[in-house]
TORKOL-4160 file (C-alpha; in steps of 0.2 Angstrom, whole numbers, padded with zeros to 4 digits, m for minus):
424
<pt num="1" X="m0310" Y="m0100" Z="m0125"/>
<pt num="2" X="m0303" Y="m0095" Z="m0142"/>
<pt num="3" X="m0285" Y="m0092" Z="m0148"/>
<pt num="4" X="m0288" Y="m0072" Z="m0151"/>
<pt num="5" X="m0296" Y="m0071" Z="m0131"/>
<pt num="6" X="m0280" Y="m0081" Z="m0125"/>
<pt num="7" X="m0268" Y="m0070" Z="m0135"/>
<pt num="8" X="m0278" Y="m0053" Z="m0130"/>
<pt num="9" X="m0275" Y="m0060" Z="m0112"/>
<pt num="10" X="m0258" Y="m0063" Z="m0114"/>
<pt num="11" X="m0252" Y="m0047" Z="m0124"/>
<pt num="12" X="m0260" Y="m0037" Z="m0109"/>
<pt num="13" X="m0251" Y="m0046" Z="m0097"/>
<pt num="14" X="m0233" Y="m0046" Z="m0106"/>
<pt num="15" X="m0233" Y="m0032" Z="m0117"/>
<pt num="16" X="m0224" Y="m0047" Z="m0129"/>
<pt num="17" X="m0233" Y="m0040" Z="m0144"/>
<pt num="18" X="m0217" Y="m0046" Z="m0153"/>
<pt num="19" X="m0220" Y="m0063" Z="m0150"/>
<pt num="20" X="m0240" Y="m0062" Z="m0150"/>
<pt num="21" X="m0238" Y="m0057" Z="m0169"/>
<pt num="22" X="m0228" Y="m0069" Z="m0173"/>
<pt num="23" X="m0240" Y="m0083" Z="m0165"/>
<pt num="24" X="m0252" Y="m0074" Z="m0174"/>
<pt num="25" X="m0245" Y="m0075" Z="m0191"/>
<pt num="26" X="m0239" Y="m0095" Z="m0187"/>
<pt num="27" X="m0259" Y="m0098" Z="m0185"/>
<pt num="28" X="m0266" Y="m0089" Z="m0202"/>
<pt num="29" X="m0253" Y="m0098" Z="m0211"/>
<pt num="30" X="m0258" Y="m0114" Z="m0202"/>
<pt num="31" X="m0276" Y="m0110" Z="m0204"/>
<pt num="32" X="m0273" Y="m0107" Z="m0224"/>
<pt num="33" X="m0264" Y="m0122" Z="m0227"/>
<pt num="34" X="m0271" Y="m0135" Z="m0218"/>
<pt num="35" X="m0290" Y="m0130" Z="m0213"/>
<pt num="36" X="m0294" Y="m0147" Z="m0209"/>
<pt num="37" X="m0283" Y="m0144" Z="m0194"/>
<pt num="38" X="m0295" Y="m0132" Z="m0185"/>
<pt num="39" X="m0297" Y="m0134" Z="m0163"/>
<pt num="40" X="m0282" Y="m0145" Z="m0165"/>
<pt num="41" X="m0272" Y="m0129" Z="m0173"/>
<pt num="42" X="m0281" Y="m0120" Z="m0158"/>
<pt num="43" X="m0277" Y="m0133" Z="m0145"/>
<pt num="44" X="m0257" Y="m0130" Z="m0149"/>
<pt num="45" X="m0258" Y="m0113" Z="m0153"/>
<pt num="46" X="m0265" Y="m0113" Z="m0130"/>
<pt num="47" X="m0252" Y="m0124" Z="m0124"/>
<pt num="48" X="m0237" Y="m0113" Z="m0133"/>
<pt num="49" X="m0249" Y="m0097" Z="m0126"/>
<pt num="50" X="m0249" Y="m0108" Z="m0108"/>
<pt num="51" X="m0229" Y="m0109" Z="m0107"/>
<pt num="52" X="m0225" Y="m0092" Z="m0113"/>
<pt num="53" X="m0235" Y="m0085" Z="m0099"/>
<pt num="54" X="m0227" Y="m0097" Z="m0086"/>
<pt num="55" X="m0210" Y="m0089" Z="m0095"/>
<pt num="56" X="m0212" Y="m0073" Z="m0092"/>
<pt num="57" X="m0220" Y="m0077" Z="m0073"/>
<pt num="58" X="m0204" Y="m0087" Z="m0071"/>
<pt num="59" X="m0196" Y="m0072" Z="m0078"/>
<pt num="60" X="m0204" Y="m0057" Z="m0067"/>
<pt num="61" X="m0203" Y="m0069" Z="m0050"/>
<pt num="62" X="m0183" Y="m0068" Z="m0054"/>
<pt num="63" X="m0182" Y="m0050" Z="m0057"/>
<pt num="64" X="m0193" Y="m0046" Z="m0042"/>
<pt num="65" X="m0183" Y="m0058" Z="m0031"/>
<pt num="66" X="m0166" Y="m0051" Z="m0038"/>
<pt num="67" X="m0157" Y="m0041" Z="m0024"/>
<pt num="68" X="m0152" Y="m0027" Z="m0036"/>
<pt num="69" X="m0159" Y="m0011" Z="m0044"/>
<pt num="70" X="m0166" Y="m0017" Z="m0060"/>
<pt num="71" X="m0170" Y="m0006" Z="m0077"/>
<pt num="72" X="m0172" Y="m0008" Z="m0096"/>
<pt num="73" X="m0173" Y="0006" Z="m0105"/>
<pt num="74" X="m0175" Y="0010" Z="m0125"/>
<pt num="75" X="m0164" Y="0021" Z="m0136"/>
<pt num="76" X="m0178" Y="0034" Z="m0132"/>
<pt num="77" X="m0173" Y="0034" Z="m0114"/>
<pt num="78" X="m0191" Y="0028" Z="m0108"/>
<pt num="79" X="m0191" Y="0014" Z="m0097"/>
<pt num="80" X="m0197" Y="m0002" Z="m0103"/>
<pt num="81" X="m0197" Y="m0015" Z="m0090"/>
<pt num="82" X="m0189" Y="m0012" Z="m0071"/>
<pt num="83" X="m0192" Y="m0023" Z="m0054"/>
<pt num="84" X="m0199" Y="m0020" Z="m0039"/>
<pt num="85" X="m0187" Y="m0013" Z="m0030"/>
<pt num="86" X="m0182" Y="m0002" Z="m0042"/>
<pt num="87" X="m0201" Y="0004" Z="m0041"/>
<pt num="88" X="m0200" Y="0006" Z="m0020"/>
<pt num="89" X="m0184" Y="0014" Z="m0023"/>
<pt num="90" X="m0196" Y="0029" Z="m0031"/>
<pt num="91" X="m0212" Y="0025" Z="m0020"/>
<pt num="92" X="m0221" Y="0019" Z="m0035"/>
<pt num="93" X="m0228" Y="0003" Z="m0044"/>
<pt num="94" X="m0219" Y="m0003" Z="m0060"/>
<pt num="95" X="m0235" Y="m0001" Z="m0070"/>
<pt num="96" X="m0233" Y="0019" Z="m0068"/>
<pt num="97" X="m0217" Y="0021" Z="m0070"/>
<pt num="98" X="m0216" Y="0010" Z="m0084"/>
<pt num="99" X="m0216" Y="0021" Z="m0100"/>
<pt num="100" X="m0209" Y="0036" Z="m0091"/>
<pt num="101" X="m0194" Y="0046" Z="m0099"/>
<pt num="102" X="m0180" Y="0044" Z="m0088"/>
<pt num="103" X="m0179" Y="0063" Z="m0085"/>
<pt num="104" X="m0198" Y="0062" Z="m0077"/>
<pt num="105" X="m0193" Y="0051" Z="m0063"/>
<pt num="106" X="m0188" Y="0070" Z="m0055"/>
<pt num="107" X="m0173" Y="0064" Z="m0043"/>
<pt num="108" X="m0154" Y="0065" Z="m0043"/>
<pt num="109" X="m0157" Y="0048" Z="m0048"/>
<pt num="110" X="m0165" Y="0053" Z="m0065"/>
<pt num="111" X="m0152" Y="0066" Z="m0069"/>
<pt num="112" X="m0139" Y="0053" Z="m0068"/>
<pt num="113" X="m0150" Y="0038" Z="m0077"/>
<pt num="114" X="m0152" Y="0053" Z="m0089"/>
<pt num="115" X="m0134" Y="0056" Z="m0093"/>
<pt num="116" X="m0129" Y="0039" Z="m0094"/>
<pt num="117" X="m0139" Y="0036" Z="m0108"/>
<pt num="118" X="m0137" Y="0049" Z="m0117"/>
<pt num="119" X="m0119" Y="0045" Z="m0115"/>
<pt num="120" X="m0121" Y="0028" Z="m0120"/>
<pt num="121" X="m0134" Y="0031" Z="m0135"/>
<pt num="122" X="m0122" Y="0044" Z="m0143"/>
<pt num="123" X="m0109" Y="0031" Z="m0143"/>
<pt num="124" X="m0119" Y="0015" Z="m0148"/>
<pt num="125" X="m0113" Y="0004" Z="m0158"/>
<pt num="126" X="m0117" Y="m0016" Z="m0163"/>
<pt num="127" X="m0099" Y="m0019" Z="m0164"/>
<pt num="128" X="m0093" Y="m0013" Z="m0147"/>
<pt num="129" X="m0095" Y="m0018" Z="m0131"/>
<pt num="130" X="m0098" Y="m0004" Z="m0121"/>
<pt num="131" X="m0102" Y="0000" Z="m0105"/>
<pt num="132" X="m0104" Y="0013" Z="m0091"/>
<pt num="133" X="m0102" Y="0013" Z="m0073"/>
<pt num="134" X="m0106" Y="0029" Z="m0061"/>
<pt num="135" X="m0109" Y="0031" Z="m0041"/>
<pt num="136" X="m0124" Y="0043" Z="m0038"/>
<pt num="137" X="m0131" Y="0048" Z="m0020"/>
<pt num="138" X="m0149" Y="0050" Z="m0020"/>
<pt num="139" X="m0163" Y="0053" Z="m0007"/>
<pt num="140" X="m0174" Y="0037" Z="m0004"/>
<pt num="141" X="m0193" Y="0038" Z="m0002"/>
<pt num="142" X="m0191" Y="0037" Z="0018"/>
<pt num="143" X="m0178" Y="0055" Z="0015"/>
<pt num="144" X="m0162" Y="0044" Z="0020"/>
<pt num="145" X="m0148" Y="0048" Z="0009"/>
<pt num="146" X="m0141" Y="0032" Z="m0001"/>
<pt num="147" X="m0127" Y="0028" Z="m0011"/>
<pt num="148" X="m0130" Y="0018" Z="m0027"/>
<pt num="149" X="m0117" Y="0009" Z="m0039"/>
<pt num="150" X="m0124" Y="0010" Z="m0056"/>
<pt num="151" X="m0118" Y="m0001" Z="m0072"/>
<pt num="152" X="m0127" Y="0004" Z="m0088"/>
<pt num="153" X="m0123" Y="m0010" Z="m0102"/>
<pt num="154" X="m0131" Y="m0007" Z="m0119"/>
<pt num="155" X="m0141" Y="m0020" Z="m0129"/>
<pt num="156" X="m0148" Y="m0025" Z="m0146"/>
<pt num="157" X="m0162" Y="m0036" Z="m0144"/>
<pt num="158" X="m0170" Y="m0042" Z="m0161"/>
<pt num="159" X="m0165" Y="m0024" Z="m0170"/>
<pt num="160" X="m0169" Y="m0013" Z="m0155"/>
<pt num="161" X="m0159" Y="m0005" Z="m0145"/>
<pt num="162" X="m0160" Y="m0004" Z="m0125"/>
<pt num="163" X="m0151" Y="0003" Z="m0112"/>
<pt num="164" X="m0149" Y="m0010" Z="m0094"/>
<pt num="165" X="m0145" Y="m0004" Z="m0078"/>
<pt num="166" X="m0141" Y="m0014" Z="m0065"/>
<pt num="167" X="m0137" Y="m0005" Z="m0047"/>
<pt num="168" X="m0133" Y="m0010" Z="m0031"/>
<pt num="169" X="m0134" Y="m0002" Z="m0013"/>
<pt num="170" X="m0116" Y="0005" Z="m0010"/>
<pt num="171" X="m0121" Y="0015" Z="0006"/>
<pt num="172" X="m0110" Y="0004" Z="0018"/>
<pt num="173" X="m0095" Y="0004" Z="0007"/>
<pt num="174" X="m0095" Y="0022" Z="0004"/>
<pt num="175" X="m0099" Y="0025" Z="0024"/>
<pt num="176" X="m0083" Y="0015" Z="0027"/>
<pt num="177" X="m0072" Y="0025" Z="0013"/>
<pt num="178" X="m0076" Y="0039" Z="0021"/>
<pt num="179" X="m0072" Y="0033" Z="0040"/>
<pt num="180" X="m0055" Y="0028" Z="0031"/>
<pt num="181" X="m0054" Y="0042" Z="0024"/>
<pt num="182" X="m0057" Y="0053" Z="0041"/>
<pt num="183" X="m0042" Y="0040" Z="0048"/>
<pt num="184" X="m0031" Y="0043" Z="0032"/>
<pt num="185" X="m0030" Y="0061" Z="0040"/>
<pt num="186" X="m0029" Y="0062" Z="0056"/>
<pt num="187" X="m0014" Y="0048" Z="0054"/>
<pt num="188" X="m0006" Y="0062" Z="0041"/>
<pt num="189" X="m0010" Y="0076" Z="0054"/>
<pt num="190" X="m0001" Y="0063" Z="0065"/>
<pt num="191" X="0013" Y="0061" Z="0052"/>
<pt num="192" X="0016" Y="0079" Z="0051"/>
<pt num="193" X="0017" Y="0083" Z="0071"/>
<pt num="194" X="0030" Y="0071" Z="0071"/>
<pt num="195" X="0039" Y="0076" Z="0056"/>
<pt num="196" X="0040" Y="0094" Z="0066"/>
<pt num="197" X="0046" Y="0086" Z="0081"/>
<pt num="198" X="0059" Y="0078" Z="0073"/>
<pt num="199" X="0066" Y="0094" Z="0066"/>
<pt num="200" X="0065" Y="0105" Z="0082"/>
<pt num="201" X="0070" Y="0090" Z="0093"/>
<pt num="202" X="0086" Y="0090" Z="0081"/>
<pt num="203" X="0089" Y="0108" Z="0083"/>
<pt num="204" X="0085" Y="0109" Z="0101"/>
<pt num="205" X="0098" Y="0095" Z="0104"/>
<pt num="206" X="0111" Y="0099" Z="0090"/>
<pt num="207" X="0114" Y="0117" Z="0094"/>
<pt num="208" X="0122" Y="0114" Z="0113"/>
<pt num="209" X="0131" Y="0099" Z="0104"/>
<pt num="210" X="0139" Y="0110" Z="0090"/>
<pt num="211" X="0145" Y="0124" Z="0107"/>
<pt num="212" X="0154" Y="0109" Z="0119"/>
<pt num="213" X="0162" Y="0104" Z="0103"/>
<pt num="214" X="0165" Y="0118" Z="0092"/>
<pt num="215" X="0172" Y="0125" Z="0111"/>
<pt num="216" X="0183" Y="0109" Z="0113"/>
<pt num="217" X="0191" Y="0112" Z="0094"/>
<pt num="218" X="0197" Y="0129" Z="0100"/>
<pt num="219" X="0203" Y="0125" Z="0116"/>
<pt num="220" X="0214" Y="0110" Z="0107"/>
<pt num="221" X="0222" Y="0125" Z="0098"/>
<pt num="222" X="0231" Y="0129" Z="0113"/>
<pt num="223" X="0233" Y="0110" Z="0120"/>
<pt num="224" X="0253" Y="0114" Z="0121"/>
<pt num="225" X="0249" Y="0127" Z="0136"/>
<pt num="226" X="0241" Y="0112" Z="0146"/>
<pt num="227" X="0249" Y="0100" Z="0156"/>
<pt num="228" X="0244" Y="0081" Z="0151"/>
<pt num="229" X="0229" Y="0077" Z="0165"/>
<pt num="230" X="0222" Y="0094" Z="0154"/>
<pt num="231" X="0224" Y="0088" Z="0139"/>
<pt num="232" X="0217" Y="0070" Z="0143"/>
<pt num="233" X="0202" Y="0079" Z="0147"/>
<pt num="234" X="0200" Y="0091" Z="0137"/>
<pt num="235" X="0200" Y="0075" Z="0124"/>
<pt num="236" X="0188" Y="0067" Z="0134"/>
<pt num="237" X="0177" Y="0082" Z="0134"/>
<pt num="238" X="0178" Y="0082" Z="0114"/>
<pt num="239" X="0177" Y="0064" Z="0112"/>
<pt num="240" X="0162" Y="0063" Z="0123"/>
<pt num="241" X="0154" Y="0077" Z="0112"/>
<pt num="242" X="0158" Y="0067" Z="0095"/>
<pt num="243" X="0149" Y="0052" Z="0103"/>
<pt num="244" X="0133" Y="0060" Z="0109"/>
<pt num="245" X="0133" Y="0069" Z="0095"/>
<pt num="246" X="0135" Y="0053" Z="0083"/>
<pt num="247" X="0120" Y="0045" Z="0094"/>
<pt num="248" X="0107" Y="0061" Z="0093"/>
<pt num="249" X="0109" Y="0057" Z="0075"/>
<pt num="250" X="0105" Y="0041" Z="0077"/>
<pt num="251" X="0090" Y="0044" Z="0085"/>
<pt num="252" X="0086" Y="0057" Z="0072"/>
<pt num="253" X="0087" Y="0047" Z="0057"/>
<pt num="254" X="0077" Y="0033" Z="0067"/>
<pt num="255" X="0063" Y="0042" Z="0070"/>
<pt num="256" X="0065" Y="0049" Z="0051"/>
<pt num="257" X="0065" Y="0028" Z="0047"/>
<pt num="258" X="0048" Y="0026" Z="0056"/>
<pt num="259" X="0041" Y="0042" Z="0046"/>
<pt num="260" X="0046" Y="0037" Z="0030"/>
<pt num="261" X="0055" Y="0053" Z="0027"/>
<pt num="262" X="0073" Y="0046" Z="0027"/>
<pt num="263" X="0083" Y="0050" Z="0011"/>
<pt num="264" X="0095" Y="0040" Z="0003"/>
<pt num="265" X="0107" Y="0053" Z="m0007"/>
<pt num="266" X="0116" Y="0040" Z="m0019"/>
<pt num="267" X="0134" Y="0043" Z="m0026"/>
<pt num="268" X="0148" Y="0036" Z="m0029"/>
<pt num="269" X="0159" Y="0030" Z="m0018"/>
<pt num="270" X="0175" Y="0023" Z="m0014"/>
<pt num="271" X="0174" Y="0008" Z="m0001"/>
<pt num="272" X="0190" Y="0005" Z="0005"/>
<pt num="273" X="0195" Y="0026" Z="0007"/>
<pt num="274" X="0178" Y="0023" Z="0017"/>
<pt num="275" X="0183" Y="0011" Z="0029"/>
<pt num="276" X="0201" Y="0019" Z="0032"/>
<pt num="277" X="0196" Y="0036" Z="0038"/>
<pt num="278" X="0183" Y="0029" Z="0048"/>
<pt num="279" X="0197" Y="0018" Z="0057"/>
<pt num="280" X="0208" Y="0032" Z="0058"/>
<pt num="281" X="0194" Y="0043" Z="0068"/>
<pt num="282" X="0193" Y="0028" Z="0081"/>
<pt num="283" X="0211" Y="0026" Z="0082"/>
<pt num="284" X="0210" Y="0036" Z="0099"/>
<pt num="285" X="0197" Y="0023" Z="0105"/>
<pt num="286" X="0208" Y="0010" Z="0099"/>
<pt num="287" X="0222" Y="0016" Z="0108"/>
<pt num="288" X="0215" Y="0018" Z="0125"/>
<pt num="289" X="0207" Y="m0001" Z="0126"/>
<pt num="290" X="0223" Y="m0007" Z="0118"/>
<pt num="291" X="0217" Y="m0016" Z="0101"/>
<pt num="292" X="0223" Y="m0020" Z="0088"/>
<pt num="293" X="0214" Y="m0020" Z="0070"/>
<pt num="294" X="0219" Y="m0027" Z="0053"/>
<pt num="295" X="0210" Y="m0025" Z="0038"/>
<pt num="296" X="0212" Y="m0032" Z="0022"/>
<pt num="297" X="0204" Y="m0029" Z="0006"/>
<pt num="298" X="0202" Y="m0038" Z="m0011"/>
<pt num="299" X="0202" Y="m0023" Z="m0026"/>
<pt num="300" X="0183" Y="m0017" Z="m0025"/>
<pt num="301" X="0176" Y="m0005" Z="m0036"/>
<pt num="302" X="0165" Y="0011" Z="m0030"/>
<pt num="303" X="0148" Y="0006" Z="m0024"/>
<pt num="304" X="0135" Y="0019" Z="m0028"/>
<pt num="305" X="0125" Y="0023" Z="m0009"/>
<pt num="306" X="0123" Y="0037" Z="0002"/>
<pt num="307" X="0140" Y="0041" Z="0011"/>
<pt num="308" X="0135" Y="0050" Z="0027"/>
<pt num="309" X="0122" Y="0034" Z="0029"/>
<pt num="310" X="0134" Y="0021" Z="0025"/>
<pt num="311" X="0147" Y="0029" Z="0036"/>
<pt num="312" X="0137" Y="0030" Z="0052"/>
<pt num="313" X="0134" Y="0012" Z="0048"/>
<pt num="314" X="0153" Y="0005" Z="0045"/>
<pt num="315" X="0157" Y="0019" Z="0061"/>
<pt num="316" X="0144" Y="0009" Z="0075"/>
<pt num="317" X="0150" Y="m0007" Z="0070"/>
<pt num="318" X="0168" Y="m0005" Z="0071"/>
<pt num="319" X="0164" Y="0005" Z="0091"/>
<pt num="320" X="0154" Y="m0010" Z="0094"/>
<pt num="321" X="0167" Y="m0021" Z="0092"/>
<pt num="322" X="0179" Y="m0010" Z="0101"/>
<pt num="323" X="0168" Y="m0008" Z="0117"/>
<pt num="324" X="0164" Y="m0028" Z="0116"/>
<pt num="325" X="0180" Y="m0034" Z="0116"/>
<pt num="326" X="0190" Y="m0036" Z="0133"/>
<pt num="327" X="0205" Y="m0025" Z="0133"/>
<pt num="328" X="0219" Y="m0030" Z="0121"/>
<pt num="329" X="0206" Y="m0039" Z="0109"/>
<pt num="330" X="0209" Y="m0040" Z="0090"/>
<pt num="331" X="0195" Y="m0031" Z="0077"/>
<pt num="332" X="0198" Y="m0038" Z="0059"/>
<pt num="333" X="0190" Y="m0029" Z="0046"/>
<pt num="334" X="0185" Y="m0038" Z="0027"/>
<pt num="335" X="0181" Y="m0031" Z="0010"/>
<pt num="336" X="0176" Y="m0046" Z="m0004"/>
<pt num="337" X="0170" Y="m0046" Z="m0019"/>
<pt num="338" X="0157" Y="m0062" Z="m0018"/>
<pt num="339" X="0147" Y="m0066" Z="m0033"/>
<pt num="340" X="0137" Y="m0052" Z="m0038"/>
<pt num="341" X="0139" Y="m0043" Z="m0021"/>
<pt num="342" X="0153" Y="m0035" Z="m0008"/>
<pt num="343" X="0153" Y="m0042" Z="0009"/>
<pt num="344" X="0161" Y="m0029" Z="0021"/>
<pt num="345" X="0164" Y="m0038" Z="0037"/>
<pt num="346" X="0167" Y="m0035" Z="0054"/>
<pt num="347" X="0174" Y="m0046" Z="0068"/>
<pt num="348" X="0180" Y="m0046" Z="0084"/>
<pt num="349" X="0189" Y="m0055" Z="0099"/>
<pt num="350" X="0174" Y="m0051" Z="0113"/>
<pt num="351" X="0160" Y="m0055" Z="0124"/>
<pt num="352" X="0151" Y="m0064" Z="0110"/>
<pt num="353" X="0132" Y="m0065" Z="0107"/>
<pt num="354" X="0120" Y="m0079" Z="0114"/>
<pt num="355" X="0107" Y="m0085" Z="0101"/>
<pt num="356" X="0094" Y="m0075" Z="0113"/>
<pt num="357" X="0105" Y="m0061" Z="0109"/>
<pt num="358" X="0106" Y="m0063" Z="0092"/>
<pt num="359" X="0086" Y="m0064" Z="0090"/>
<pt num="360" X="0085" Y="m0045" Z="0095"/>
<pt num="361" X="0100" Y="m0037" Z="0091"/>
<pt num="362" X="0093" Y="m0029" Z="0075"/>
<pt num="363" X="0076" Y="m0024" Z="0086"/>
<pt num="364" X="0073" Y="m0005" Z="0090"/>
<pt num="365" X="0080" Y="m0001" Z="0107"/>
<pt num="366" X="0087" Y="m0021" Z="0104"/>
<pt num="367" X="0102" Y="m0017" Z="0119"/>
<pt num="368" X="0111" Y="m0031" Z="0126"/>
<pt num="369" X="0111" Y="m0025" Z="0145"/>
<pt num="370" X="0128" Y="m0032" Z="0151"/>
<pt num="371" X="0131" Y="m0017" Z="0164"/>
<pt num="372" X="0138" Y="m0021" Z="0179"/>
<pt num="373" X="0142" Y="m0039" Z="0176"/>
<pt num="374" X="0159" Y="m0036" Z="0180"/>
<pt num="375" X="0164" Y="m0038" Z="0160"/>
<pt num="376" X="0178" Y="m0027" Z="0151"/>
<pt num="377" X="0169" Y="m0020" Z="0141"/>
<pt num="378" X="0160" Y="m0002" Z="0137"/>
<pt num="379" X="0142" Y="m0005" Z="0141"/>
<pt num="380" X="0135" Y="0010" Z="0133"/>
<pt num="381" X="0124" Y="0012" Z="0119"/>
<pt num="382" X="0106" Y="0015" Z="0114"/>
<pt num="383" X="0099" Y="0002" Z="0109"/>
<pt num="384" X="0096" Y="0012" Z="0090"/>
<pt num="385" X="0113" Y="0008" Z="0081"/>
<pt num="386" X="0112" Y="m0009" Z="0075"/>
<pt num="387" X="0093" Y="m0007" Z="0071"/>
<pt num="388" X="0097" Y="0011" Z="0060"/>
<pt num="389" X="0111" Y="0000" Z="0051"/>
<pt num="390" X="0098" Y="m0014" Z="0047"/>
<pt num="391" X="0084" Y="m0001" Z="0040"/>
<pt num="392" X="0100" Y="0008" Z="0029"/>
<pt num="393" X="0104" Y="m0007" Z="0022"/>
<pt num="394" X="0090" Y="m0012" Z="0017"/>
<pt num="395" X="0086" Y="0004" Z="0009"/>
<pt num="396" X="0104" Y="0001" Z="m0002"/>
<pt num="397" X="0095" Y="m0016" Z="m0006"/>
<pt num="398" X="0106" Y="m0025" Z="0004"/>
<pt num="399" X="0109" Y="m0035" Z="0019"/>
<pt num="400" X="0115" Y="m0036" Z="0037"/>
<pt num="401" X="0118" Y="m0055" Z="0047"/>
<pt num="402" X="0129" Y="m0058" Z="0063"/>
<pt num="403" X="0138" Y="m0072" Z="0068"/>
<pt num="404" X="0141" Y="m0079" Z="0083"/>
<pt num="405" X="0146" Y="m0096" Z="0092"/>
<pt num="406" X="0139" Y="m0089" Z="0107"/>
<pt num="407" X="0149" Y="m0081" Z="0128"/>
<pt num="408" X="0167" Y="m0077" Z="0124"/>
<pt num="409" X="0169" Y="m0085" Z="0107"/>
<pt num="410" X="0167" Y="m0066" Z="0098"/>
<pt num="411" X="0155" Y="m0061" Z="0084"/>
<pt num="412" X="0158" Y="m0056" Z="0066"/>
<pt num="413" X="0142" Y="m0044" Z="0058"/>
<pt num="414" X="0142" Y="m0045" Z="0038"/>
<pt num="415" X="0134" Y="m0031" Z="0026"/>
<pt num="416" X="0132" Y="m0037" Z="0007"/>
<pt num="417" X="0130" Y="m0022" Z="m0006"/>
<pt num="418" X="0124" Y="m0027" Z="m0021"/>
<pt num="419" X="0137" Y="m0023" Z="m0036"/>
<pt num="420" X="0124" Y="m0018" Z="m0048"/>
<pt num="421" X="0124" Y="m0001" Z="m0051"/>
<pt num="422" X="0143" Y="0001" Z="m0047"/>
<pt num="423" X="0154" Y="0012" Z="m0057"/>
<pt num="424" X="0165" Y="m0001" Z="m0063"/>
């Protein structure tokens, strides 16, 4: 077999006419400089012939086997080398398809290969790595619809410049965006029927509140006609009114916690004016379970927080410690200034929390049951309280912690505000 039948072979195999030249050229010179050479020239010019072949077999089998869409393409936009499933993707052999302008492939598939490349060859450039990437649908041979993931990477090789697509099967992945998708909606369809309820279940329980009290404050106006049972109740009645009140807006902004939709309204504000009103609204609950309450108070300067949010959250802690504590208990009531942070604390004389009790006390609907367990204290409660306080705390970037040495020993519940962002 000669050289020229061996290269004629391999150039139809490989299309390496690059290469073939080049061996072509090495044997002429060989051949003119050392003629004496002769089969033994030919002899080495087969064995390199032998291991390019076995190269580019090595070559196709790795293509062929690779699990991915495969395509080289040239600055014209005709394809120059593909594998085979590429070729089954379009129900044809790479042999026809090979030398096809891009747009001739007649797909969705083409029109996007198409655009890519034009994208790319307009903005090629040897100095640049660029690169493209683009999701397509398209219609397989068997009429199913698949999703493809396409990465276009341009490439100079020995002057020329080509095109490489590489694309994987993306089908699943966008099949399960759109499942997510789908779930994304119905939990904001979800989001918004209890953002509605909220509101009406506000209104529909608000607006009987605001009559029994706003009917209470007028009756008070003529307190001095009533004997002292009537005015007892009639302070009752208000009281009572104030409280439910109080918890329905617990409840409200809990359920405003769960749908993300609480605000914090941040101002200034002064702590200790704070803390004194608030004891001054309780002094009637004081009063009637006989406590006492000190507070003391290092010189703080304003914190910067929601007011309303902050004052329901001082409020529940100083009633907790009033209907936890057995008649005649102390409340004491802290404001510090410890390191870059103000500790407000609150303790108490009373029942005292178990380490069980501690574990939950911050839980949703976390109640410590102690009705009817003959204790002095005021049993009621919703459970929602301590686990609002925790959540608005938190949304001030700070913390909330009790402290208990356990039945009858009392229990003292600490917030930390952070000082940054004070109005010093």
């Amino acid at each position: 077999m000669t050289v020229g039948k061996r290269i004629s072979d391999f150039g139809t195999k490989t299309g390496n006419f690059q290469e073939i030249q080049a061996l072509k050229a090495i044997k002429t010179r060989i051949a003119k400089d050392f003629p004496n050479l002769g089969s033994s020239m030919e002899k080495v010019a087969n064995i390199v012939l032998e291991k390019m072949c076995k190269s580019e077999e090595k070559y196709r089998a790795l293509i062929d086997a690779s699990p991915h869409y495969f395509l080289l393409i040239d600055s014209e936009r005709r394809i120059v080398d593909l594998n085979r499933k590429t070729a089954d993707l379009f129900a044809s052999s790479s042999v026809d398809i090979k030398g096809m302008h891009v747009a001739e492939l007649g797909s969705e598939f083409s029109l996007k290969l198409d655009e890519i490349c034009e994208k790319l060859v307009h903005k090629f450039d040897d100095n640049q790595q660029l690169s493209s990437a683009m999701e397509v649908l398209i219609e397989h041979k068997d009429e199913k619809s698949m999703w493809l993931g396409l990465d276009a990477i341009p490439l100079v090789i020995e002057g020329n410049k080509y095109i490489q697509i590489v694309g994987n099967d993306i089908t699943a992945q966008k099949q399960a965006e759109e499942l997510a998708n789908k779930e994304l909606e119905a939990i904001a369809a979800l989001d918004r029927a209890k953002s509605e309820f909220i509101d009406r279940a506000s209104h529909e329980l608000n607006t009987p509140l605001t009559s029994i009290c706003g009917a209470a404050s007028i009756l008070s106006e003529y307190s001095s006609l009533m004997s002292e049972k009537e005015r007892e109740l009639l302070e009752i009645i208000k009281r009572g009114g104030e409280r439910l009140s109080h918890i329905v807006e617990i409840i409200v902004n809990s359920l405003q916690l769960e749908s993300n939709v609480l605000e914090i309204k941040r101002e200034s504000i002064d702590l200790i004016d704070l803390i004194k009103r608030i004891i001054d609204q309780h002094e009637f609950l004081l009063k009637l379970r006989g406590h006492s309450i000190i507070f003391k108070s290092t010189p703080v300067p304003n914190i910067f927080g929601d007011r309303e949010k902050l004052e329901d959250v001082i409020s529940n802690l100083i009633i907790n410690a009033i209907n936890n504590t057995p008649s005649h208990g102390e409340i004491r009531v802290m404001v510090e200034i410890i390191d870059d942070h103000v500790d407000l604390s609150v303790a108490d004389t009373g029942v005292g929390l178990t380490e069980e009790e501690k574990s939950k006390i911050f839980i949703k609907f976390g109640k410590i049951e102690r009705y009817g367990q003959g204790l002095d204290i005021v049993a009621d409660g919703s459970g929602l309280g301590l686990y609002f306080a925790k959540k608005v705390i938190e949304l001030h970037e700070g913390t909330i912690r009790v402290e208990s040495e356990g039945r009858n020993k009392g229990s003292k519940f600490i917030v930390c505000l952070p000082l940054y962002g004070s109005y010093l």
